[in-house]
C-alpha positions in Angstrom: 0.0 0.0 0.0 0.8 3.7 -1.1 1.9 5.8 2.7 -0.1 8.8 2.7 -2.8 7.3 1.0 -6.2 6.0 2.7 -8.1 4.0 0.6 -11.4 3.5 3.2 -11.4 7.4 3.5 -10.7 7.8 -0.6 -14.0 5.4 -1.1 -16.5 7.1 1.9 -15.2 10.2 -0.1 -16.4 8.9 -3.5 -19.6 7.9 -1.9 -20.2 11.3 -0.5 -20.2 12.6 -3.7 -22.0 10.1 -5.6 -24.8 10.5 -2.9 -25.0 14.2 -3.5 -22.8 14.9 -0.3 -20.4 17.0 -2.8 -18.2 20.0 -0.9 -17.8 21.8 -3.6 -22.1 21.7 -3.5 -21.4 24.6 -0.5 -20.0 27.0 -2.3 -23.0 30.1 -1.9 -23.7 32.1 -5.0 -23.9 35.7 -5.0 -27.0 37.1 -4.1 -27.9 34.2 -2.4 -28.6 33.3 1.5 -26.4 31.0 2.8 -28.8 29.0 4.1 -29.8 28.0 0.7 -26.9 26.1 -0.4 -26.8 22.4 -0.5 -25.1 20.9 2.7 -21.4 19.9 2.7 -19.9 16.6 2.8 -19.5 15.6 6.2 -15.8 14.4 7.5 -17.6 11.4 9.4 -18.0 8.0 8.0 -21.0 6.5 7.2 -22.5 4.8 11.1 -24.7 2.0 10.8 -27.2 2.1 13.3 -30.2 0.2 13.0 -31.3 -3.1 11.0 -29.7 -3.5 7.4 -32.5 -2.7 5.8 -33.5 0.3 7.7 -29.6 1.6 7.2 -29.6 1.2 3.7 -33.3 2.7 3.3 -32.2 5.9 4.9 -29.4 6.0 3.5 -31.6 5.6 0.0 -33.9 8.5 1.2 -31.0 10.7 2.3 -29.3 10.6 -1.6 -32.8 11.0 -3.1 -33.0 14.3 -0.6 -29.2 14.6 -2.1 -29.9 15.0 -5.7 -33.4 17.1 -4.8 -30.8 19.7 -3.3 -28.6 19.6 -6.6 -32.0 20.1 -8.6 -32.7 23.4 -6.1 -28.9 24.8 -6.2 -28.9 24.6 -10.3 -32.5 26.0 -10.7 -31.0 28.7 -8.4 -28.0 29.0 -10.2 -30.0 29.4 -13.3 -31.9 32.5 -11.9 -28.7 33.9 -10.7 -27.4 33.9 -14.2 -30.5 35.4 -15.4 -30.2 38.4 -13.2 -26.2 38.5 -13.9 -24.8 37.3 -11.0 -23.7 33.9 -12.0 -21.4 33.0 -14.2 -22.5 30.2 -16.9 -19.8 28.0 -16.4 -21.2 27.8 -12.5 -24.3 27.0 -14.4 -23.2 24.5 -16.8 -21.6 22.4 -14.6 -24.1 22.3 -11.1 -26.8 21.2 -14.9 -24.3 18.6 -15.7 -23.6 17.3 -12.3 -27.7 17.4 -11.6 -28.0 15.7 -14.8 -25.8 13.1 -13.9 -27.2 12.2 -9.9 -30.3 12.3 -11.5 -29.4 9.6 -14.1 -27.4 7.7 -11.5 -30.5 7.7 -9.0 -32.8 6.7 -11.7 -30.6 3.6 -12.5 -29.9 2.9 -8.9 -33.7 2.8 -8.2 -34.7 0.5 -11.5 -32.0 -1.9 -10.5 -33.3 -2.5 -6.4 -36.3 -3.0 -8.3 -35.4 -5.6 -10.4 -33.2 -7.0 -8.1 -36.6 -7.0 -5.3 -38.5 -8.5 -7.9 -36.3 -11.3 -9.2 -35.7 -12.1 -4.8 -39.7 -12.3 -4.5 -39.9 -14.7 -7.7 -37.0 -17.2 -6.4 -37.9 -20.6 -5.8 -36.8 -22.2 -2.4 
């Protein structure tokens, strides 16, 4: 293994931001309240507390609620641009990213379905 190199921490850190936990999510756009932007990444690792199922569930609920905030930062980005005090290339890529969590949730969602569905037809 590399030194200075944590693979555990590299991976939560991917998974932050393929759950919509993305740092650079927090940055505030002009004219805007701070309150507004998405939430940051958090430094913690992911704590399992309950039943699998109820763990994985919330964890479900809490990147759905992830890519909802993307949805609300780019529509607000947009606006900003319109009133000129966002650049497009802010614009451009919080679209893309959106566009992307939104295809990645979408997938993620179809395939526990299937996958539910083909557990539930299973012969024992």
């Amino acid at each position: 293994m590399v030194e200075g190199i944590d693979p555990v921490r590299a991976a939560d850190l991917r998974l932050s931001q393929l759950l919509g936990e993305d740092p650079l999510m927090a940055q505030v756009v002009p004219g805007m309240v701070p309150g507004d932007a998405p939430a940051a990444a958090s430094a913690a690792p992911m704590q399992f507390t309950g039943s699998p199922f109820e763990d994985i569930l919330g964890k479900a609920i809490e990147s759905l609620n992830g890519v909802s905030r993307s949805e609300v930062y780019a529509n607000q980005l947009i606006e900003s641009y319109l009133q000129g005090q966002a650049e497009l290339q802010d614009v451009m890529a919080a679209q893309a990213k959106m566009s992307v969590m939104m295809t990645l949730a979408v997938t993620s969602v179809n395939t526990a379905v299937n996958t539910f569905k083909e557990i539930t037809q299973m012969q024992i």
